[in-house]
C-alpha positions, 0 to 999 in steps of 0.5 A: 500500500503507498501511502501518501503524506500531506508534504507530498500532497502540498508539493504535488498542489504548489507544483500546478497551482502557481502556474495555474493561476498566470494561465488561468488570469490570462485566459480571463483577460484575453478576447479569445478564452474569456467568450462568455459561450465558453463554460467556466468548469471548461475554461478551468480544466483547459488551463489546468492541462496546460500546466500539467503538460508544461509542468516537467519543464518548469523550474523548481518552485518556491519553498513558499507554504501555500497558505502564507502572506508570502504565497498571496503575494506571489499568486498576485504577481502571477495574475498581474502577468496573465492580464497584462498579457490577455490585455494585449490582446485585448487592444489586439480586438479594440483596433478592429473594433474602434475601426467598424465604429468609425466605419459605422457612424461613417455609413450612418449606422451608429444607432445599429447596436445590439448588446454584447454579452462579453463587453457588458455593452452596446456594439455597433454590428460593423464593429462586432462583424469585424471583431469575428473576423479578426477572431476567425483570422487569429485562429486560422493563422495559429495565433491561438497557439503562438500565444500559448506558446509564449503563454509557455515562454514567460516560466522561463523569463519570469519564474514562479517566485524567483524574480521581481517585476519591473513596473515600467511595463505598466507605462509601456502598455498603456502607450501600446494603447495608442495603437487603438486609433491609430490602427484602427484609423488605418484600417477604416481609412479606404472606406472613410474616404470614400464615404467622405467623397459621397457626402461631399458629392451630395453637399456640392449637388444639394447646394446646386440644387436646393429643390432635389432632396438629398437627405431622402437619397444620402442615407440610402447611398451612403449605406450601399456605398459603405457595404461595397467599399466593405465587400471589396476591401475584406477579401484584401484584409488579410495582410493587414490582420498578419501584421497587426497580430505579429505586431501584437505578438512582437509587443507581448514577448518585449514586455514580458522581457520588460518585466523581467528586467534588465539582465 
């Protein structure tokens, strides 16, 4: 008969709880993992395979007593990296969805809203149409297992209790940040313009001719407009998503070695 002492037990717990934890914050803090469609007992269970699977290539663990002042501290700083990860994706999915709002007070579709349950808000339908695209995309290119690979990646960088974290990251995130409008801009420019030409177009012919109503046509024109410019530039999309995720990617892999510190 083997028996088993608590001390193994408690070692056997500290080896999968810790990574656990920054597994678990990151799938609660990116778009992908945190779909509320997504059960939660699912969500749990797959975080836990994944430190189980990358268990045997994590270094040792800190001879820290699991119910301590000490242990609390150390899951905090695992939660701070997992969400700083899963917010770089999440300004990933804010680009696209900054652009379909650009696009779709552009168009004249701003009222065109509907409850996402995910955000807890209203979204425009430009907005959440893209934002599943570029989902649909990250997965088609393997994004979901490059992020898991660097998911893996930062045990090594970051240890579990054998480091610190550098808090500039914070300020380096939040300048990230400013990638939202200007990507998103970027992206929602071909279509903005065009838009922008039509209205312009209708303001010149209302002002030749006063007695034509423009407001009964402008509505319908711009919307038509704005749904061709959209069918024909999506197919062309793809370069611009390959970039915007690499970029995602890069960022995600500097910051975490920002937070490591200097060597």
């Amino acid at each position: 008969m083997i028996d088993i002492t608590s001390a193994q037990w408690l070692g056997w717990l500290q080896l999968f709880f810790w990574p656990t934890v920054r597994i678990l914050a990151f799938f609660m803090a990116s778009p992908l993992w945190s779909l509320p469609s997504v059960p939660t007992p699912v969500k749990a269970l797959f975080g836990a395979g994944i430190a189980i699977a990358i268990a045997p290539a994590l270094p040792p663990m800190p001879a820290i007593p699991l119910f301590s002042l000490e242990s609390f501290g150390l899951m905090l700083q695992q939660i701070l990296i997992g969400v700083a990860m899963g917010m770089v994706l999440r300004i990933m999915i804010a680009v696209v969805q900054t652009a379909g709002e650009f696009i779709s007070m552009q168009m004249g579709l701003a009222f065109a809203t509907f409850y996402q349950p995910d955000a807890g808000t209203n979204t425009m339908v430009i907005s959440r149409m893209l934002e599943l695209l570029t989902l649909l995309m990250f997965l088609a290119l393997d994004g979901h297992l490059i992020t898991i690979e660097i998911l893996a990646w930062t045990f090594e960088v970051l240890p579990i209790g054998s480091t610190s974290i550098d808090a500039s990251f914070a300020e380096t995130l939040a300048r990230w940040g400013g990638t939202i409008f200007s990507s998103g801009l970027l992206m929602a420019i071909p279509v903005i313009t065009a838009l922008l030409l039509i209205n312009l177009s209708l303001g010149i012919l209302n002002r030749a001719s006063p007695q034509l109503s423009i407001f009964s046509v402008g509505f319908p024109m711009t919307l038509t407009a704005g749904l061709v410019m959209m069918t024909v530039l999506i197919p062309d999309m793809g370069g611009f998503w390959n970039d915007l995720f690499s970029q995602q990617l890069r960022f995600m892999q500097g910051m975490i070695e920002q937070m490591a510190g200097p060597p």
